[in-house]
N, C-alpha and C positions, 0 to 999 in steps of 0.2 A: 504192647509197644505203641504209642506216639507218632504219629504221623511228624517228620521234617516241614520245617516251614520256609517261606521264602517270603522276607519282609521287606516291602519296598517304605521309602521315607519320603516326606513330603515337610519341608521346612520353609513357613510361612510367614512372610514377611507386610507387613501392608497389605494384608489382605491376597497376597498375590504371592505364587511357588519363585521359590529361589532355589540356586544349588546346593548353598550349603549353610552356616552360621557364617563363615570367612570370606565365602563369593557370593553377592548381595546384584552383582549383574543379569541383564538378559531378565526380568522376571516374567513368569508368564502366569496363562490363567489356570487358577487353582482347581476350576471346575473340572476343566478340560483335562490336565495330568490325573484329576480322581477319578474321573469316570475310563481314563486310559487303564490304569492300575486295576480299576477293577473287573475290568476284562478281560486283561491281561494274564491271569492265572495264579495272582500272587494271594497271598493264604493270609497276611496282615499285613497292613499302614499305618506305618508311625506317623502322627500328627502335631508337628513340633510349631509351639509359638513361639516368633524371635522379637515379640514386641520390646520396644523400651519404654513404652507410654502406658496410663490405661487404655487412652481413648484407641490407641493402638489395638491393645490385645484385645478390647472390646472387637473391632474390626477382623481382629487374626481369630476371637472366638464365634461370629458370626459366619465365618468361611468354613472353618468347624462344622459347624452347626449346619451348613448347606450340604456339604463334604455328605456328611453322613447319615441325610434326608435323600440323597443319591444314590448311592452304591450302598451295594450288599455286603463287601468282604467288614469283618472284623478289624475297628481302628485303636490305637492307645495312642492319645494325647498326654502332653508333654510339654513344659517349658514352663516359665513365672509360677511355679507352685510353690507356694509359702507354706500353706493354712489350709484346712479342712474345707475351707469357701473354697478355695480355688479347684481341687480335687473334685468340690461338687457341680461347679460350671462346666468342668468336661464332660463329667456322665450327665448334664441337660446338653449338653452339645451332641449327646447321642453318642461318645466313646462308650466302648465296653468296657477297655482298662483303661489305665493311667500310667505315667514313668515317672517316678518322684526321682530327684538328681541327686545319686548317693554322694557327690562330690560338696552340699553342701551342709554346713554341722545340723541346722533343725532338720534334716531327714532325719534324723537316728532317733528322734522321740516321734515325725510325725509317722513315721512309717508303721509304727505301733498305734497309734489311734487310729490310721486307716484304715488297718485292717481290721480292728474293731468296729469300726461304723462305716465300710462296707465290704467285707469280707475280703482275705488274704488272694483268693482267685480274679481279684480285680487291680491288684497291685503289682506295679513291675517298679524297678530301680536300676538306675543307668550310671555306671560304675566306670571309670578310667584308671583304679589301683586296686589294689584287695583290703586295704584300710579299711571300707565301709564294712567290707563282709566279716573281717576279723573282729572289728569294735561289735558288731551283732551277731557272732556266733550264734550267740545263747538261747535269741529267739528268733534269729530271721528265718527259719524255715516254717515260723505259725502264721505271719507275716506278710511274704513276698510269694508273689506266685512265681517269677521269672527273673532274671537279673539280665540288663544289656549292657554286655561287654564291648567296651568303646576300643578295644585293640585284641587281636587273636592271640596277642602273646601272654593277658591274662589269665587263658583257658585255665592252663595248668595248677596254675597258683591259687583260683578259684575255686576248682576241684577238692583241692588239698586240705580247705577251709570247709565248705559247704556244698551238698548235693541239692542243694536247687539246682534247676535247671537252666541254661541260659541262652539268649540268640546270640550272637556272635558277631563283632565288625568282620567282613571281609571285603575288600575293596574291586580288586583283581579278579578279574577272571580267569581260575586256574583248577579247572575240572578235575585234577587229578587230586590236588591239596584240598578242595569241598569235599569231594567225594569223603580222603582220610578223616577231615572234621566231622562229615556226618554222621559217622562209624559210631562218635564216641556216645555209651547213655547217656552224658549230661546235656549234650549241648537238643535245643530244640529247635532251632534254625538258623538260618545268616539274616544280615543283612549287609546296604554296604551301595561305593556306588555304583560298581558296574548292575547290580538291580536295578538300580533305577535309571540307569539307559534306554531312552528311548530303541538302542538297537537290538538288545537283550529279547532272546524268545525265551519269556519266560516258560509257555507249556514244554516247549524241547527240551530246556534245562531241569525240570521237573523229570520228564523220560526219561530223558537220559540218565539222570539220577536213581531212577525206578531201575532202570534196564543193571544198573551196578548194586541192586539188592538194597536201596535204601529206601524208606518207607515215605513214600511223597503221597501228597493228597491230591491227586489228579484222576481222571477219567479211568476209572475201572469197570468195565461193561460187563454185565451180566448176562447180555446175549450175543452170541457172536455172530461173523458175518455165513456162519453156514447154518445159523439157526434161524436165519430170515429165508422166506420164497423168493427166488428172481422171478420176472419175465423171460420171454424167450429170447432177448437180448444179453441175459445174466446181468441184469440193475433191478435196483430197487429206486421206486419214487419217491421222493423227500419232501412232506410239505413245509415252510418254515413259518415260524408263527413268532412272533412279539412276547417275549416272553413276562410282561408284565402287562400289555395294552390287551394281547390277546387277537391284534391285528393279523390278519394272513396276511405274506409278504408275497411267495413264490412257489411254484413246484418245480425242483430238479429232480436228477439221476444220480443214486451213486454205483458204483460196482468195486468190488472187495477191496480195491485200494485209495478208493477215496473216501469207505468207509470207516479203515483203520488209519489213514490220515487227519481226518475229522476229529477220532478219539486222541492220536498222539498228540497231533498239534493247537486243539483248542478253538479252530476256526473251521468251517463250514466249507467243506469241499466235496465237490462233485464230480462227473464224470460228463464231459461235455460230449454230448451226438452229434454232433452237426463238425465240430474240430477234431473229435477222437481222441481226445486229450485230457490228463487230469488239471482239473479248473477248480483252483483257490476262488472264493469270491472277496472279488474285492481288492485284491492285489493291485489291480491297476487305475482302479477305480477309487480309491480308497476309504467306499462302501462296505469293509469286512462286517462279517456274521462270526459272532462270539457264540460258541457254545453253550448255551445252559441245560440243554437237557435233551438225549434222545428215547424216544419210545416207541414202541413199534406197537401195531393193531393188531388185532385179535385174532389176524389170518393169517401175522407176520410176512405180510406182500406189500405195508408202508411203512415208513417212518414220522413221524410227526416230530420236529427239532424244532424246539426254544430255543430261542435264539435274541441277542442284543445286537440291533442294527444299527453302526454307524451311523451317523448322517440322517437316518432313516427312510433312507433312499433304498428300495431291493430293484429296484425295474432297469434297465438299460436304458428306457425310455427316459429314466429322471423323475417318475413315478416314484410316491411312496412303496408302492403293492403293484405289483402285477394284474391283478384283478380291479381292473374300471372300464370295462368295456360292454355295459349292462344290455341285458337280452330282456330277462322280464323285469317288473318289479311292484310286487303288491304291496299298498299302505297297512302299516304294522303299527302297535305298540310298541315301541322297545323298553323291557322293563328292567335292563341289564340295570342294576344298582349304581355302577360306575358312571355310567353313559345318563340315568336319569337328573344325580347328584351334579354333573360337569356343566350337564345343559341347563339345570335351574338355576346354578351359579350364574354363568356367560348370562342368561336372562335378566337376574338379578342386574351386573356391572353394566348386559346393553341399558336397564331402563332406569339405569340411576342419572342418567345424562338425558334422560328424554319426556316429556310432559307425560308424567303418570305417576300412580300411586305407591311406587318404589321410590321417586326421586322426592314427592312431600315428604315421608319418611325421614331418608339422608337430610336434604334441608332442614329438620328438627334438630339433627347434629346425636351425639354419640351417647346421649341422655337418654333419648327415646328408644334409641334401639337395644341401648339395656334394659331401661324400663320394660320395651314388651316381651325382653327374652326372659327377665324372671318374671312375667304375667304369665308365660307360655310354662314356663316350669313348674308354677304354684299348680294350671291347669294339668299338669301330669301326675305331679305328686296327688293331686284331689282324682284324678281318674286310679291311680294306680291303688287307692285306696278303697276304692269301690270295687276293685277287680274287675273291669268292664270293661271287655277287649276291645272294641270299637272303639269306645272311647279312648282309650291308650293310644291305640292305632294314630288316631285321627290328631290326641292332642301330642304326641312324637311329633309328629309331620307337622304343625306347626312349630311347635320348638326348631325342630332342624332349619324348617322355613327361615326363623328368625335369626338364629346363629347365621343363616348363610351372611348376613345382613352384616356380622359382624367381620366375616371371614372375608368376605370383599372390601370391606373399609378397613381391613389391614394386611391386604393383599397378602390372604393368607388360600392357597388353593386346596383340592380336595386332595392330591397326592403330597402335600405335606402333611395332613389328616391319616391319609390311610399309612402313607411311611413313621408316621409317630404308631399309631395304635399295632402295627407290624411288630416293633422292641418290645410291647409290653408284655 
């Protein structure tokens, strides 16, 4: 059985989140709701374009495109799809699926070529009657991975027709009438807009949902809080760490209930010593710590918790880190791959503005600096050919060198780099 999903929506106007197709007010920034959403606990984001222009959905496909160069969770783009083109600018936008609108007549042939040129598991279709599913009986199940039902009162009628699977509009928040929808085998999640509520806890409505026997994709711990050592306080120490930079932020305390709070709720809670009280981080502050991962040490006497920090602020002090109050410090190498890649970059952008041999370069303009990147790549292919590791070594490292060249003159960074080669 299938885990339940809870799909939050993001309908993108100008480049910028709106409410809905019909309330075009209030917009706000697109980054900021995605990177909320995906903290949040929600399991997929629909990513709807409301362009009327190209030069529009160009803009509504580059927000796209940041959207999910960002966040981790699983997106399906949606909106102005014609043609087999359009289908394929979502998946470079970086969607995993797509929504083709079964409301208009060319779905019913293109929904057939797309699942041919790129498979049935990457196609969804978003339905307001059961016309679409009746006219495809025959083959929409080789086809469509999921159907999104634009009203609950579809379900039924749905059912009746085809067992695809499908998400579900639900508007309302009405825990008792979810729960009964969740029951059913067909449906595989909601969506809808009390989701997308900024006041909506999504980890809670996920538990709570769990706690009613339906199968939610949320924090299922494989060690419990009596299979960790305490102190002789009964806490355990918690380091919290950046889960993608690898930053250390802080060390807290938890004690059994702000351990099993941490896993209900999806946010980073501790047990404060000094107040005696359990302490959400961030609450007040609105610095929260999002959960991504707890693990304990080999003595199971710490916790080590990934974590996505707000703001990226962890310190009371208004510190990134808690840690900057240096006792020793010996001159090192650092050969951390990320940290070498970041700084030769920043190197590169400071001396393209400053009297040196980076900025003659740029000065030659965008001729030369391909020129030398395919000098540098003839040099790889001729080392790679020799099998000559040093040389390999040596003519890589210029290649990269030179790319960087390029990746700065089209303010291109290395975490758009590593979040592309992460999909592939």
């Amino acid at each position: 059985m299938e885990h339940k999903n809870i799909v939050a929506t993001i309908y993108i106007k100008n480049g910028k989140a709106v409410k809905s197709p019909d309330d075009l007010s209030d917009p706000r920034d697109v980054m900021q709701l995605a990177n909320g959403y995906n903290d949040s606990g929600v399991d997929k984001i629909f990513l709807i374009d409301l362009s009327d222009d190209e030069a529009e959905h160009m803009t509504n496909m580059m927000a796209i495109r940041n959207i999910n160069r960002s966040i981790d969770v699983k997106t399906a783009g949606g909106g102005n799809i014609k043609r087999l083109d359009d289908i394929k600018l979502f998946f470079y936008a970086g969607c995993l699926e797509v929504i083709l609108n079964g409301g208009k007549p060319e779905t019913i042939d293109l929904v057939k070529e797309a699942a041919i040129r790129f498979g049935n598991e990457r196609i969804l279709v978003s339905v307001d009657n059961v016309n679409f599913a009746f006219k495809t009986r025959d083959y929409i199940k080789d086809c469509v991975h999921e159907l999104v039902l634009m009203s609950p009162e579809l379900a039924s009628g749905i059912e009746n027709i085809t067992s695809i699977p499908y998400i579900l509009r639900q508007d309302e928040y009405d825990l008792d009438k979810i729960t009964e929808l969740m029951k059913s085998e067909s449906i595989r999640g909601i969506y809808g807009d009390f989701i997308d509520s900024d006041n909506t806890d999504i980890m809670q409505l996920k538990s709570t949902l769990s706690d009613r026997g339906i199968m939610m994709d949320n924090f299922e711990p494989k060690l419990h809080w009596e299979d960790l050592k305490t102190n002789s306080d009964g806490l355990v120490p918690v380091i919290a760490q950046d889960y993608q930079t690898g930053q250390v932020y802080m060390l807290a305390y938890m004690n059994e209930e702000a351990f099993n709070t941490t896993i209900r709720i999806g946010k980073m809670t501790y047990w404060s010593r000094s107040r005696q009280e359990l302490w959400t981080k961030g609450l007040t502050s609105g610095h929260i710590q999002y959960v991504k991962s707890l693990t304990a040490d080999c003595d199971y006497d710490t916790i080590l918790a990934k974590i996505s920090q707000v703001g990226g602020i962890a310190c009371h002090t208004g510190a990134p880190s808690c840690f900057f109050n240096n006792i020793i410090q010996k001159e090192y190498v650092d050969r951390s791959p990320r940290k070498i890649f970041e700084n030769t970059l920043k190197e590169i952008i400071k001396e393209r503005n400053e009297d040196s041999a980076v900025k003659e370069i740029f000065d030659q303009g965008i001729d030369e600096i391909l020129r030398k990147i395919g000098e540098e790549t003839s040099e790889v292919i001729i080392a790679g050919k020799d099998s000559n590791k040093s040389e390999i070594v040596h003519e890589i490292t210029d290649l990269i060198y030179n790319l960087m060249f390029l990746m700065s003159d089209n303010e291109i960074s290395w975490d758009d780099i590593t979040t592309e080669l992460a999909t592939r």
